[in-house]
MARKE-875068 format. One line per 2 residues: their letters; for each residue x, y, z of N, C-alpha, C, CB. Coordinates in steps of 0.05 Angstrom, whole numbers. Glycine has a CB too. Layout:
% residues N
a) X/Y/Z/X/Y/Z/X/Y/Z/X/Y/Z | ...
END
This chain:
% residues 108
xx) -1047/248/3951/-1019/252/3945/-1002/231/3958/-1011/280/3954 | -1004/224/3982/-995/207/4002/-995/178/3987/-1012/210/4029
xx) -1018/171/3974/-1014/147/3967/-1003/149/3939/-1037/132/3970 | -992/176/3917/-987/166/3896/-948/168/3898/-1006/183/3871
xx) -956/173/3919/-917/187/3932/-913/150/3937/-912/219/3980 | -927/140/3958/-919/111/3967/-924/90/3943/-938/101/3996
xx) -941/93/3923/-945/68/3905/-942/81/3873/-978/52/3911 | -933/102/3870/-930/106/3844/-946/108/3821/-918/93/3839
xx) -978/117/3835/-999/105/3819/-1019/127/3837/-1005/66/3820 | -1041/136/3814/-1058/152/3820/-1077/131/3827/-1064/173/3800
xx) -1088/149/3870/-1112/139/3870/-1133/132/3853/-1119/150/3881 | -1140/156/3838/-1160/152/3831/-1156/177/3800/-1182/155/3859
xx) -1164/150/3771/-1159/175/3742/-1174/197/3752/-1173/166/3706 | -1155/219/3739/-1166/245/3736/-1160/250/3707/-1153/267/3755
xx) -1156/238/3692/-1152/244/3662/-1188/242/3653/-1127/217/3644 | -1212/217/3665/-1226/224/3659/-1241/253/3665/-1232/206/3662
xx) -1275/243/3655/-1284/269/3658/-1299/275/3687/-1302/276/3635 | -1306/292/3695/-1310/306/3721/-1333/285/3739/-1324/340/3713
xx) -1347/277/3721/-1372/259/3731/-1362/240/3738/-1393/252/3714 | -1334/219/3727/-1338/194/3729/-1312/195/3753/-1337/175/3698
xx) -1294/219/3751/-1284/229/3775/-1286/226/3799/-1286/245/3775 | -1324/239/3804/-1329/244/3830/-1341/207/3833/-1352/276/3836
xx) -1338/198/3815/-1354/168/3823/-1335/151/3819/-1381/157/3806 | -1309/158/3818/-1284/135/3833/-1278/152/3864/-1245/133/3809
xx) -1281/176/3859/-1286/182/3897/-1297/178/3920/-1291/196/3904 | -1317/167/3903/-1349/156/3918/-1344/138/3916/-1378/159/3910
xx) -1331/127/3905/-1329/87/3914/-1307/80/3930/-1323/63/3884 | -1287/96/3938/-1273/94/3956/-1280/108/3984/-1253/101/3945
xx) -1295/133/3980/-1300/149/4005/-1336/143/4017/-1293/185/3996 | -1348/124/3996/-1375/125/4001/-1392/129/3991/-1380/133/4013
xx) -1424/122/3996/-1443/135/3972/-1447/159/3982/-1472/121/3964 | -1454/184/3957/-1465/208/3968/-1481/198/3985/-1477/227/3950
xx) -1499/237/4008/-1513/238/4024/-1538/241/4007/-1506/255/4044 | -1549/239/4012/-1588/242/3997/-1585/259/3984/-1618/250/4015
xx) -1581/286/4000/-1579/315/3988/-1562/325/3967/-1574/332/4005 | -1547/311/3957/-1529/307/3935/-1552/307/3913/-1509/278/3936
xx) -1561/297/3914/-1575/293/3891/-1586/316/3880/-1594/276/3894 | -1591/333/3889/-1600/360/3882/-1580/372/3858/-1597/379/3910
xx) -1556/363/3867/-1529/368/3851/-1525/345/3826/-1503/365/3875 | -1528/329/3838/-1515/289/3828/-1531/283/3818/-1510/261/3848
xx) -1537/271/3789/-1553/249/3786/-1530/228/3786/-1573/251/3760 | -1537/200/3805/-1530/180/3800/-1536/165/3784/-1531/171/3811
xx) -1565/167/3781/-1578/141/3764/-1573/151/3723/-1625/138/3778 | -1565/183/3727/-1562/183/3700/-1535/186/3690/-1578/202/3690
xx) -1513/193/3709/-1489/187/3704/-1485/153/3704/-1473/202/3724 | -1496/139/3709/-1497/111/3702/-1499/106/3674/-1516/98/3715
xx) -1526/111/3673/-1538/115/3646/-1520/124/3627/-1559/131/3647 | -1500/141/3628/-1485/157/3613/-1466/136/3604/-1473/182/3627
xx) -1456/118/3621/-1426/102/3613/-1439/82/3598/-1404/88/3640 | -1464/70/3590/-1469/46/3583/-1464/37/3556/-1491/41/3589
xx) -1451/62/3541/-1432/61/3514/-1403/56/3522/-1433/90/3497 | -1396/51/3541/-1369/45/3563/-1365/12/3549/-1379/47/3609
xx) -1336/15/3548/-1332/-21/3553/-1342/-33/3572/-1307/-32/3558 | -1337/-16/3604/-1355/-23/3633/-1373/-9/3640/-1342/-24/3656
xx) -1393/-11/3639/-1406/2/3659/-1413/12/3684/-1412/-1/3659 | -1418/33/3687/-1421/37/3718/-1447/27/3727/-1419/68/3727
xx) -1448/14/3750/-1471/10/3770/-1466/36/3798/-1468/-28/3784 | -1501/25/3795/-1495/61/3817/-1489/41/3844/-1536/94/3825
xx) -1468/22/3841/-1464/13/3877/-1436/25/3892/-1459/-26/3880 | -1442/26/3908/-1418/36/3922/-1400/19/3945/-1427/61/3934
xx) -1378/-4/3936/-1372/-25/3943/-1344/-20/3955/-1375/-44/3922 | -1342/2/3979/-1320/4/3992/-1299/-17/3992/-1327/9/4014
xx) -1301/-36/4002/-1282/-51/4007/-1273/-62/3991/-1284/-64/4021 | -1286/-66/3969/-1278/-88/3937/-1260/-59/3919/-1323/-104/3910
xx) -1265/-36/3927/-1266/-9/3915/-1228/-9/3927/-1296/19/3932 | -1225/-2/3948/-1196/-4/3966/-1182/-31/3966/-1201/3/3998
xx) -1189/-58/3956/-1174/-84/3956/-1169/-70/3924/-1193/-119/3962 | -1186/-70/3902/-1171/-61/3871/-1143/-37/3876/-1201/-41/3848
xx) -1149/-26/3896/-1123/-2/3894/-1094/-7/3919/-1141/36/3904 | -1101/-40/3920/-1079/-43/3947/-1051/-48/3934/-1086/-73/3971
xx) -1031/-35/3947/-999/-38/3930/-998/-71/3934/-965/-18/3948 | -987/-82/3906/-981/-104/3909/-958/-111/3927/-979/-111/3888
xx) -945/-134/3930/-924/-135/3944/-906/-126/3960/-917/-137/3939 | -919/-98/3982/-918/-90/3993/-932/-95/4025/-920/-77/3980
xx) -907/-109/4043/-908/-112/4072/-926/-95/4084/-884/-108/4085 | -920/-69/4077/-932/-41/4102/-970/-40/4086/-903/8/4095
xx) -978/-50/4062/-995/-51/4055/-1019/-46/4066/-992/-66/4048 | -1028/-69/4086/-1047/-60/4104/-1051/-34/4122/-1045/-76/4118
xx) -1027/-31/4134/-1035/-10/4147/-1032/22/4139/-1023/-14/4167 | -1016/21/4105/-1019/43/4096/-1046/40/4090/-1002/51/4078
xx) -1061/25/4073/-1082/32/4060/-1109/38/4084/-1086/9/4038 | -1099/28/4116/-1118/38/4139/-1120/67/4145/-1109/25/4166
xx) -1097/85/4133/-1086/106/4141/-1107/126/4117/-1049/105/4140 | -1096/114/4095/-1110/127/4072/-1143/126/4072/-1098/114/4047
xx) -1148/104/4085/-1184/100/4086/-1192/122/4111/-1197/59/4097 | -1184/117/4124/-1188/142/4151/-1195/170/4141/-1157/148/4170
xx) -1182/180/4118/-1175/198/4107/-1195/214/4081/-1150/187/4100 | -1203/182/4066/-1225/190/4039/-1238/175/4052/-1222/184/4003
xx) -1261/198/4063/-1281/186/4069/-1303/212/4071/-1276/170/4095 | -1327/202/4046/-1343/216/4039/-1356/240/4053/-1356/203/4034
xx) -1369/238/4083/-1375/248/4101/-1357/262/4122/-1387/234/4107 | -1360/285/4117/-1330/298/4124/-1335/284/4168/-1329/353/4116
xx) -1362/288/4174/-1357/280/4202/-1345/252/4211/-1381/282/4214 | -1344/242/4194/-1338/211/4202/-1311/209/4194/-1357/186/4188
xx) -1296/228/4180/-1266/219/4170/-1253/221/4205/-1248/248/4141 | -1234/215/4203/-1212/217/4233/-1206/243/4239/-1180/203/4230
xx) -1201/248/4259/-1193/273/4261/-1163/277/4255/-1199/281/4286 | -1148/300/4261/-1117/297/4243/-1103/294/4270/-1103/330/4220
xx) -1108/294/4296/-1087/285/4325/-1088/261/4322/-1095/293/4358 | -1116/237/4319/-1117/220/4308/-1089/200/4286/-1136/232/4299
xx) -1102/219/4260/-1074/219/4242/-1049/205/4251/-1065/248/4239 | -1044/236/4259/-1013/237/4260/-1005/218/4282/-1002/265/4266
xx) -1022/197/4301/-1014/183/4323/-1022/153/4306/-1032/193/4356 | -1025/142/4280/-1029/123/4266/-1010/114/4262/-1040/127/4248
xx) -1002/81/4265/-988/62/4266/-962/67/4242/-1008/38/4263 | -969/76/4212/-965/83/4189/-931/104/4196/-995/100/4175
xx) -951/120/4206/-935/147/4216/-910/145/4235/-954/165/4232 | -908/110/4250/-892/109/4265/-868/104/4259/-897/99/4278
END
Protein backbone atom coordinates (compact mmCIF):
# COMPACT_ATOMS: atom_id res chain seq x y z
CA UNK A 1 0.00 0.00 0.00
CA UNK A 2 2.86 2.28 1.10
CA UNK A 3 4.47 2.11 -2.11
CA UNK A 4 1.30 2.57 -4.35
CA UNK A 5 0.30 5.75 -2.01
CA UNK A 6 4.18 7.17 -2.75
CA UNK A 7 4.47 6.19 -6.64
CA UNK A 8 1.07 5.85 -7.97
CA UNK A 9 1.61 2.46 -9.29
CA UNK A 10 0.93 -1.05 -8.11
CA UNK A 11 3.75 -2.99 -6.65
CA UNK A 12 3.04 -5.74 -8.08
CA UNK A 13 -0.35 -6.69 -11.03
CA UNK A 14 -3.03 -8.22 -9.29
CA UNK A 15 -5.32 -8.10 -12.26
CA UNK A 16 -3.34 -11.21 -13.28
CA UNK A 17 -4.07 -14.68 -12.21
CA UNK A 18 -3.23 -16.09 -8.73
CA UNK A 19 -0.10 -18.11 -9.90
CA UNK A 20 1.69 -15.49 -11.72
CA UNK A 21 0.72 -13.18 -8.65
CA UNK A 22 2.49 -15.14 -6.16
CA UNK A 23 5.60 -15.11 -8.69
CA UNK A 24 5.88 -11.24 -8.98
CA UNK A 25 5.98 -11.63 -5.02
CA UNK A 26 8.64 -13.99 -5.18
CA UNK A 27 10.76 -11.98 -7.26
CA UNK A 28 10.68 -9.18 -5.12
CA UNK A 29 10.50 -10.99 -1.64
CA UNK A 30 12.60 -14.11 -2.80
CA UNK A 31 12.58 -17.64 -3.95
CA UNK A 32 10.12 -19.91 -2.10
CA UNK A 33 11.44 -22.25 0.85
CA UNK A 34 11.82 -26.00 -0.44
CA UNK A 35 8.67 -26.88 1.32
CA UNK A 36 6.61 -24.77 -0.87
CA UNK A 37 6.71 -27.02 -3.24
CA UNK A 38 4.39 -29.32 -1.74
CA UNK A 39 1.99 -26.38 -2.50
CA UNK A 40 4.03 -24.61 -5.68
CA UNK A 41 4.99 -25.99 -8.66
CA UNK A 42 7.60 -23.70 -10.03
CA UNK A 43 8.87 -25.53 -12.77
CA UNK A 44 5.23 -25.96 -14.09
CA UNK A 45 3.92 -22.59 -13.55
CA UNK A 46 6.79 -21.69 -15.85
CA UNK A 47 5.83 -24.06 -18.18
CA UNK A 48 2.36 -22.54 -18.10
CA UNK A 49 3.41 -18.90 -19.46
CA UNK A 50 5.41 -20.16 -22.45
CA UNK A 51 2.26 -19.19 -24.68
CA UNK A 52 3.12 -15.65 -22.89
CA UNK A 53 4.70 -12.89 -25.06
CA UNK A 54 7.40 -13.37 -21.97
CA UNK A 55 8.11 -15.95 -20.36
CA UNK A 56 8.72 -16.84 -17.01
CA UNK A 57 12.07 -18.34 -15.87
CA UNK A 58 11.90 -19.97 -12.57
CA UNK A 59 14.84 -17.28 -11.44
CA UNK A 60 14.42 -15.21 -8.73
CA UNK A 61 16.52 -11.91 -9.47
CA UNK A 62 15.89 -9.63 -6.41
CA UNK A 63 17.71 -6.81 -7.25
CA UNK A 64 17.07 -6.55 -11.15
CA UNK A 65 13.25 -7.42 -9.70
CA UNK A 66 13.28 -3.89 -7.23
CA UNK A 67 15.60 -1.63 -9.85
CA UNK A 68 12.33 -2.45 -12.61
CA UNK A 69 9.88 -1.03 -9.80
CA UNK A 70 12.17 2.09 -8.64
CA UNK A 71 10.11 5.60 -8.89
CA UNK A 72 11.64 7.40 -11.56
CA UNK A 73 12.80 10.81 -10.78
CA UNK A 74 12.42 10.69 -7.48
CA UNK A 75 15.28 12.09 -4.86
CA UNK A 76 13.90 10.02 -1.70
CA UNK A 77 14.03 6.92 -4.18
CA UNK A 78 16.67 4.99 -2.63
CA UNK A 79 15.79 5.03 0.63
CA UNK A 80 12.11 4.51 0.15
CA UNK A 81 12.58 1.50 -1.88
CA UNK A 82 15.25 0.31 1.34
CA UNK A 83 12.17 0.67 3.52
CA UNK A 84 9.87 -1.26 1.23
CA UNK A 85 12.56 -4.20 0.69
CA UNK A 86 12.90 -4.60 4.54
CA UNK A 87 9.33 -5.22 4.42
CA UNK A 88 8.57 -7.93 1.21
CA UNK A 89 10.57 -10.27 2.13
CA UNK A 90 9.69 -13.86 1.52
CA UNK A 91 10.79 -15.44 4.82
CA UNK A 92 8.80 -13.99 7.39
CA UNK A 93 12.14 -14.39 9.91
CA UNK A 94 14.41 -12.38 8.02
CA UNK A 95 11.91 -9.40 7.23
CA UNK A 96 12.81 -6.36 9.94
CA UNK A 97 11.20 -6.20 12.76
CA UNK A 98 8.43 -3.20 13.05
CA UNK A 99 10.68 -1.02 16.14
CA UNK A 100 13.14 -1.47 13.45
CA UNK A 101 10.58 0.07 10.92
CA UNK A 102 9.39 2.76 12.41
CA UNK A 103 13.16 4.05 13.44
CA UNK A 104 14.05 3.93 9.30
CA UNK A 105 15.64 6.85 7.71
CA UNK A 106 12.25 7.06 5.27
CA UNK A 107 10.12 7.61 8.35
CA UNK A 108 12.14 10.58 9.41
Amino acid sequence: MAYQIKTGCQLFLVQADLQYQLYQALRLGGAPPEDWSKFWDLEKFCESTKGRGKPVLPVFNKDEAWESRRPRNDPESEVFLDFIRKMVITEPERRSPIAELLSHPFLS
